[in-house]
C-alpha positions in Angstrom: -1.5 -25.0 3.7 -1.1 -25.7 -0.2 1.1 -28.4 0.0 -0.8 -29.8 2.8 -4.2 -29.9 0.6 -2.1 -31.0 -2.5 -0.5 -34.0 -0.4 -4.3 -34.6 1.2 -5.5 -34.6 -2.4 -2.7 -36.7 -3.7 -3.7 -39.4 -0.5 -7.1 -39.4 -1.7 -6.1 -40.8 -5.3 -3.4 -43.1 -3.7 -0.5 -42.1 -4.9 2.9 -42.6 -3.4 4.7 -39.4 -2.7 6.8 -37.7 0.1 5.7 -34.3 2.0 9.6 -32.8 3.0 8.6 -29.9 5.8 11.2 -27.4 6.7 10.0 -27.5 10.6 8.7 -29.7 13.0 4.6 -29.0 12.3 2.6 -28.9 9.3 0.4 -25.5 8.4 3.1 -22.8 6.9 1.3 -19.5 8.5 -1.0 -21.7 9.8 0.2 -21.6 13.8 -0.7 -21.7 17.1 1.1 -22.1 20.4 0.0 -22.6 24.0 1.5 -19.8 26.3 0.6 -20.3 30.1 -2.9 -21.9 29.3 -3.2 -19.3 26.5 -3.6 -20.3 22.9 -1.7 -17.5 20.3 -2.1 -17.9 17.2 1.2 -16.5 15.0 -0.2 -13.5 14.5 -4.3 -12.3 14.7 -5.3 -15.0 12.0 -9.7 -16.0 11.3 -11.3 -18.0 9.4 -13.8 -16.6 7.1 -16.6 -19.2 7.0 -18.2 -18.1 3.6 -14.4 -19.4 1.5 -15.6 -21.7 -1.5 -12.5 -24.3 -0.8 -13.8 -24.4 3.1 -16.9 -26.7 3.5 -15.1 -29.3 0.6 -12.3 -29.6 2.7 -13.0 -29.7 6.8 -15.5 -31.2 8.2 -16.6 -27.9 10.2 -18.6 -29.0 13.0 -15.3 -30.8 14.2 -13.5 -27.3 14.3 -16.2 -26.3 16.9 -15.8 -22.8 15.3 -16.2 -19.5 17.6 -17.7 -16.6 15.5 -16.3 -12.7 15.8 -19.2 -10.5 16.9 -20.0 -8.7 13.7 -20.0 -4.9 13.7 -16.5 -2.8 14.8 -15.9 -0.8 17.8 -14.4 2.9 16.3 -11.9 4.7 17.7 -11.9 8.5 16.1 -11.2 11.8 17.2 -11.2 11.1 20.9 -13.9 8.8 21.7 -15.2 5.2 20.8 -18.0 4.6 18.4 -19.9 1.9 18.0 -21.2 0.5 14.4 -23.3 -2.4 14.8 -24.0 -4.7 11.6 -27.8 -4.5 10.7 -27.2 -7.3 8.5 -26.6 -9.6 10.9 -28.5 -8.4 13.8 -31.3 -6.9 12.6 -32.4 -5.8 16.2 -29.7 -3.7 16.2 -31.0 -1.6 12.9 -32.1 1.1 14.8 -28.4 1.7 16.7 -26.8 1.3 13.2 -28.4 4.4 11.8 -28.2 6.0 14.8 -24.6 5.7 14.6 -22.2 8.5 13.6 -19.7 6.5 11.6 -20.8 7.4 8.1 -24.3 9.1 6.8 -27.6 7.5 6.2 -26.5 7.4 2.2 -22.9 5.2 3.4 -25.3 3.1 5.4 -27.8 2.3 2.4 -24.9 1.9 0.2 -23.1 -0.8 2.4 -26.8 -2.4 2.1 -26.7 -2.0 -1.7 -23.4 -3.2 -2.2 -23.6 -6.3 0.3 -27.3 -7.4 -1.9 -25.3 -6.8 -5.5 -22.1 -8.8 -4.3 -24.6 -12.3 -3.9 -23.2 -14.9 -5.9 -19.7 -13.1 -6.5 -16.7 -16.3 -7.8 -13.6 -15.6 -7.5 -13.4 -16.3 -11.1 -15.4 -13.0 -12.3 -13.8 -10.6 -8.9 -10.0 -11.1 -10.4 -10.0 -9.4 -13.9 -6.8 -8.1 -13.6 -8.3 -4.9 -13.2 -6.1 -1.8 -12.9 -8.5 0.2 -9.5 -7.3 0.2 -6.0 -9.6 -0.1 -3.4 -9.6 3.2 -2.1 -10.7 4.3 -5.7 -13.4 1.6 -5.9 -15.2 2.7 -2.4 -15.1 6.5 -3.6 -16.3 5.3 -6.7 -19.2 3.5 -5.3 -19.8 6.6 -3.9 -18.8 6.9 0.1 -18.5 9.8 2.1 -14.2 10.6 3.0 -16.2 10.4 6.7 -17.2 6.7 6.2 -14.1 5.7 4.4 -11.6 7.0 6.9 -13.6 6.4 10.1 -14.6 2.7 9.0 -13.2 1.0 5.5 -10.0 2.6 6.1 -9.3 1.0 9.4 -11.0 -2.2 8.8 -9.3 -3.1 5.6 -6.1 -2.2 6.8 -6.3 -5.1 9.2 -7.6 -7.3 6.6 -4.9 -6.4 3.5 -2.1 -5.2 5.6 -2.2 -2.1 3.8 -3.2 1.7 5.4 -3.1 3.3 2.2 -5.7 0.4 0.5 -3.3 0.6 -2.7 -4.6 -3.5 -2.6 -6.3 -4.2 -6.0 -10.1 -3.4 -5.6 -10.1 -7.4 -7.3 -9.4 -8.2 -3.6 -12.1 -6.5 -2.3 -14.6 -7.4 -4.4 -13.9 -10.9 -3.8 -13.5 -10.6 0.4 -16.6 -8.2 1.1 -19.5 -10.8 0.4 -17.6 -13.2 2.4 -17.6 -10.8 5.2 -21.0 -9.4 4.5 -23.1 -12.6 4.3 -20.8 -15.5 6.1 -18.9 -15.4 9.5 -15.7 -14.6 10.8 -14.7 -17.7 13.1 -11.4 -19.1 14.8 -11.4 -22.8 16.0 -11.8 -23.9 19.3 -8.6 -25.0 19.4 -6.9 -22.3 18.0 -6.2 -22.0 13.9 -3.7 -24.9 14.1 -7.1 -27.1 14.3 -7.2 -26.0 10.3 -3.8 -28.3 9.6 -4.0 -30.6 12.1 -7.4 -31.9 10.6 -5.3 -32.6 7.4 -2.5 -33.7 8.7 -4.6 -36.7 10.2 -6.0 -37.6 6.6 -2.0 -38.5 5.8 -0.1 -41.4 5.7 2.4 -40.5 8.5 5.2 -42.2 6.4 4.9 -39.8 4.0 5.8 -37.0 5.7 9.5 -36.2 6.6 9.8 -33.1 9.7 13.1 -31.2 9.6 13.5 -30.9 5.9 14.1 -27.7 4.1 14.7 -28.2 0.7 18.0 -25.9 -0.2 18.3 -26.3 -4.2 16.6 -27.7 -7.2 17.3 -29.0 -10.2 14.0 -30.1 -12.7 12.4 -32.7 -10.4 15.0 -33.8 -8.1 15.7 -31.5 -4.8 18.5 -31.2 -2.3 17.5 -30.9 1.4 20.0 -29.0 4.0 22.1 -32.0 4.8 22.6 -32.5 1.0 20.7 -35.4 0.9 19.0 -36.0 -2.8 15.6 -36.5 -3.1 14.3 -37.6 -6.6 10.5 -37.9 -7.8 8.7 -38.3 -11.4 7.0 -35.3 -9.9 8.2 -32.0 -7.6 5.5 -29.2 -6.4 7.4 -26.2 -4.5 4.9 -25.9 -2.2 7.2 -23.0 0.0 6.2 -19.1 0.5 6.5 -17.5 -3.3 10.5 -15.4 -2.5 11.7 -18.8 -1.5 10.2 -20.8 -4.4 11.5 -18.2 -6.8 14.9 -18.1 -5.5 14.8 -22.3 -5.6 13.9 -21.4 -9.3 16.5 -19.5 -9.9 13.8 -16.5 -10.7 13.8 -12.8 -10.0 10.8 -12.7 -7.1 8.0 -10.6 -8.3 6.1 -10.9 -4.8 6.3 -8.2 -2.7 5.3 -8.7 1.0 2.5 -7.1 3.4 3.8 -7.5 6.9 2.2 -6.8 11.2 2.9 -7.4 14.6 0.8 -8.9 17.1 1.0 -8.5 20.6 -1.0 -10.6 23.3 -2.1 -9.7 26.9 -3.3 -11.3 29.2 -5.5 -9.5 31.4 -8.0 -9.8 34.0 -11.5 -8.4 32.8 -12.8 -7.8 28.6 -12.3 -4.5 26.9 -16.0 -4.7 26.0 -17.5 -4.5 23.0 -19.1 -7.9 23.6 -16.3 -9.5 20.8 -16.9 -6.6 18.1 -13.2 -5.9 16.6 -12.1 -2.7 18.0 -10.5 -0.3 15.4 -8.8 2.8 15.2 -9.1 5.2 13.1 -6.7 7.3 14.1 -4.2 4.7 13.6 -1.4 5.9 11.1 -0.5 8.3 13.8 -1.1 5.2 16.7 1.5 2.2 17.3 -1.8 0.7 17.3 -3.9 -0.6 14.3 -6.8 -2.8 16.2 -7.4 -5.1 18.7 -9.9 -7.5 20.1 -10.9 -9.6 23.0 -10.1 -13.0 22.0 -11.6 -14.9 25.0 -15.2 -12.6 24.3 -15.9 -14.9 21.7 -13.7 -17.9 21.9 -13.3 -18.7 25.5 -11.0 -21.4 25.4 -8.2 -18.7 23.9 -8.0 -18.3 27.7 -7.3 -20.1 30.9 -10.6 -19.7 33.2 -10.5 -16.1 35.2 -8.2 -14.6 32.2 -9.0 -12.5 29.2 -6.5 -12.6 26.1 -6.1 -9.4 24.2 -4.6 -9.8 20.5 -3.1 -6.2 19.5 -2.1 -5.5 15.9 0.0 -3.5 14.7 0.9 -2.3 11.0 4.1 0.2 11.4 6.5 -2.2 12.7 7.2 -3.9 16.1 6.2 -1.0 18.5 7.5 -1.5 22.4 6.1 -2.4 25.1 6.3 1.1 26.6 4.4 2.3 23.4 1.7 -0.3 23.3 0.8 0.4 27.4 0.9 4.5 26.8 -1.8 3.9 24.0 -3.6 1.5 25.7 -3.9 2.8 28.8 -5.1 6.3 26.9 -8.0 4.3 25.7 -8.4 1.9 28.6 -6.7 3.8 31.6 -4.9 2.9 34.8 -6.4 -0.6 34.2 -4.1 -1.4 31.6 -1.2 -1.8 34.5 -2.4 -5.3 35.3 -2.1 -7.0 31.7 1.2 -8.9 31.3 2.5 -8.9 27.8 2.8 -12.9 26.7 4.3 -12.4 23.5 4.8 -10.1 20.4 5.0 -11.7 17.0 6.8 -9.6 14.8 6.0 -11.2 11.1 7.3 -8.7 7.9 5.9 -11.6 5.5 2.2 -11.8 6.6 0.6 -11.5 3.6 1.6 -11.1 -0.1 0.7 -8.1 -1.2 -1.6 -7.8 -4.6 -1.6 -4.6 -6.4 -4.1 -3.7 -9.4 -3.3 -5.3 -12.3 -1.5 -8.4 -11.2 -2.2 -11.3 -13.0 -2.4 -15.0 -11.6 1.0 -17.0 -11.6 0.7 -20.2 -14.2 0.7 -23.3 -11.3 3.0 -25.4 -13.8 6.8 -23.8 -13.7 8.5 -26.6 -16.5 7.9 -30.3 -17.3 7.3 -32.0 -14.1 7.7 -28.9 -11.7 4.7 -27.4 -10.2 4.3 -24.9 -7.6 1.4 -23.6 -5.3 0.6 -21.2 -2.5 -1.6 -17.9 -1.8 1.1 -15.4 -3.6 0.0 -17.6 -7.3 -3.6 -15.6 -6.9 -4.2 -13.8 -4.1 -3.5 -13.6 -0.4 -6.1 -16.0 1.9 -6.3 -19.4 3.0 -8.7 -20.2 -0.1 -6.2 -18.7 -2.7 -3.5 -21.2 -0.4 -6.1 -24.3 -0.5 -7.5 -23.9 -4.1 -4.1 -24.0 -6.0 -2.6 -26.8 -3.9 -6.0 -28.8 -4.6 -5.6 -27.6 -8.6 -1.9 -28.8 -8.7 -2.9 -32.5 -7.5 -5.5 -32.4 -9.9 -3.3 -31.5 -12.8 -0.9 -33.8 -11.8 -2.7 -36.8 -14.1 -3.5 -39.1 -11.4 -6.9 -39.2 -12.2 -10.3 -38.6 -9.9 -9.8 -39.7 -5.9 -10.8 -42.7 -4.7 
């Protein structure tokens, strides 16, 4: 998605330049396929409404966005528990503190937290700062109840990361977006995020089938060896690959998950809350969720499409249905597995401490992408925009 917003950017100011894609679609991560009237995303992927590079970039009511029920649906000790978000349904206040996941004190604290992160940039959240996350939520003061039965879980399937060793920066900067926007997928499945770009582009300028094999200041070598020269060259490729172009030692280190989809006939309930587990670092299981609760066209009419995630590696088939059908029972039997993406490079992981990669590598060579910041489509969009506009071809037109 960066060098698709740099090339949109560079369209808008008219200059001439050439977009060399390794496959046959543009989007990087950005991916979905159509399974038997299904629509799979690569991998549980959503949108989080509330990003600052967002609204400047897609025209959102074309995206036809489906919002994520907020709240989660716990899985802890043997039984589900439900925490709805007051915040958001304020009907629901009542059932909230009622709930057992966390103590009146977590619940007010959530509340406290979500009022003092209005207005958080992600200019003053990155610092640099040496705190993991775990150590920022027992510093804010959380029960262990409420951070192992709900944080834990949750931001697991957000950072990729059980042991939430993520740098608290992260957090900071995610939780407000979470607390006070939406969490959405397309209509049309996450690949609606690309393709809107892609239409904004000259289709001249973009050349399918290209990866570019080695690099030499700003001219670049594609697998057929042809040469490709330009007064300009942005690696816009995941950060391992752009080092090894570079000639660097790679410094990013990878988060990685496995998503498996069902089809099924009937909803796990939870009226489109994500369902969690708790229990899950001893479960081939991490969360799951009813796609077609919320986003109905994820499914052909009569079917339900079930996204399950998982953080330890690809588990089986044989494991998924013996966990599932635990928690679901003999009902389980009558889902068909559609696929499993296995993908060990989901995220780049941030640890406390790491600083921002400088966009500008040598004279003429730039290079953008999530792993230069931090990992999310806005880290992605925001430095591909920041290359074209330090690129010296002035303001669009």
């Amino acid at each position: 998605m960066a060098g698709l917003t740099c090339a949109v950017e560079l369209e808008r100011r008219g200059v001439e330049y050439r977009l060399l894609e390794a496959g046959s679609r543009l989007g990087g991560r950005v991916v979905t396929d159509q399974v038997e009237g299904f629509m799979l995303d690569r991998g549980f992927q959503v949108l989080l409404t509330g990003y600052p590079e967002i609204r400047r970039l897609w025209a959102m009511e074309n995206l036809r966005l489906r919002r994520v029920r907020s709240g989660a649906v716990i899985y802890r000790g043997g039984r589900w528990l439900t925490l709805p978000d007051p915040l958001r349904h304020p009907t629901e206040l009542l059932e909230a503190l009622r709930s057992p996941v966390g103590t009146w004190m977590d619940k007010l604290r959530v509340g406290f937290l979500a009022l003092g992160s209005l207005g958080n940039r992600a200019e003053s959240c990155f610092t640099g700062g040496q705190q993991t996350t775990l150590q920022y939520l027992r510093s804010c003061g959380f029960s262990t109840g409420m951070i192992e039965t709900f944080w834990r879980p949750f931001l697991a399937g957000v950072f990729l990361d059980w042991d939430l060793n993520t740098s608290a920066d992260l957090f900071r900067f995610l939780f407000p977006l979470f607390a006070w926007g939406r969490v959405a997928v397309p209509a049309g499945g996450m690949q609606q995020l690309p393709a809107q770009l892609e239409r904004r582009l000259n289709p001249g300028r973009v050349v399918f089938e290209t990866r570019v094999e080695k690099v030499e200041g700003t001219r670049c070598w594609d697998q057929n060896g042809q040469l490709w020269e330009a007064d300009q060259l942005v690696l816009a490729v995941e950060g391992s690959v752009a080092d090894q172009l570079l000639g660097l030692e790679s410094e990013v280190r990878w988060a990685g998950t496995c998503t498996s989809y069902f089809a099924a006939p009937r909803s796990i309930g939870g009226r489109g809350r994500l369902h969690l587990n708790a229990d899950g670092a001893n479960s081939c299981i991490q969360h799951l969720i009813c796609m077609s609760d919320f986003a109905p066209e994820y499914a052909p009419a009569g079917q339900h499409l079930i996204s399950v995630s998982s953080l330890f590696g690809a588990p089986s088939e044989d494991e998924l249905r013996g966990q599932l059908q635990e928690w679901f029972g003999a009902g389980v039997d009558s889902w068909r597995l559609l696929r499993q993406d296995h993908l060990p490079q989901s995220l780049p992981s941030l640890a406390p401490g790491t600083a921002p990669r400088e966009l500008k590598v040598s004279e003429g060579v730039w290079r953008c992408g999530d792993y230069t910041a931090y990992p999310s489509l806005n880290a992605a969009v925001a430095s591909g925009r920041r290359v074209a506009e330090s690129l010296g071809y002035g303001e669009p037109k």
